[in-house]
C-alpha positions, 0 to 999 in steps of 0.5 A: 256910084250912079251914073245917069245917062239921058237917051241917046247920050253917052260919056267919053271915052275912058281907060284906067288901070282900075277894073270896073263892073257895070249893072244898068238899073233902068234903061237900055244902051251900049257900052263900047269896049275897044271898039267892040259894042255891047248891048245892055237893059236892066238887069245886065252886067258888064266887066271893063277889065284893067286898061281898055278903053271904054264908053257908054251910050244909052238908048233910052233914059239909063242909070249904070251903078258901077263897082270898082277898084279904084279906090284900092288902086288909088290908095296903093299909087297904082292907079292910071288913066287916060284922058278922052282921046289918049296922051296926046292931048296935052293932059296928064292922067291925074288931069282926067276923072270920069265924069257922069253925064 
């Protein structure tokens, strides 16, 4: 899975049970972790361990490729997700997909 993000662009917050890794192909931005951010360009490599809360924000105009779980997860009925902004907003975690920007 691509993910294309324009500069100075970035993708609402995220969490899910699945695990994810992150490689930016072109570019350079930020992946927000739990609050915590981390610096990325070309040739980076990030892991989203299960169930934190994560974002991406990009510098210049970026391609992420990332690798997941999900799939496995989703086949077993063991994956979650959490809608931008938590529980709170009145969706479901199935209402809820990561979305490319």
């Amino acid at each position: 899975f691509l993910m294309k993000l324009d500069a100075g662009k970035g993708t609402a917050p995220y969490r899910t049970t699945a695990n994810n890794l992150y490689s930016p192909v072109e570019g350079e931005g930020e992946t927000i972790v739990e609050g915590k951010s981390f610096p990325w360009r070309r040739g980076d490599v990030l892991v989203v361990p299960s169930w934190l809360q994560h974002s991406h924000r990009a510098s210049s105009d970026a391609v992420l490729f990332r690798v997941t779980d999900e799939p496995t997860l989703s086949k077993l009925g063991f994956l979650r997700e959490e809608p931008e902004g938590g529980p709170e907003n009145g969706k479901s975690s199935a209402d809820f997909r990561l979305r490319s920007l």
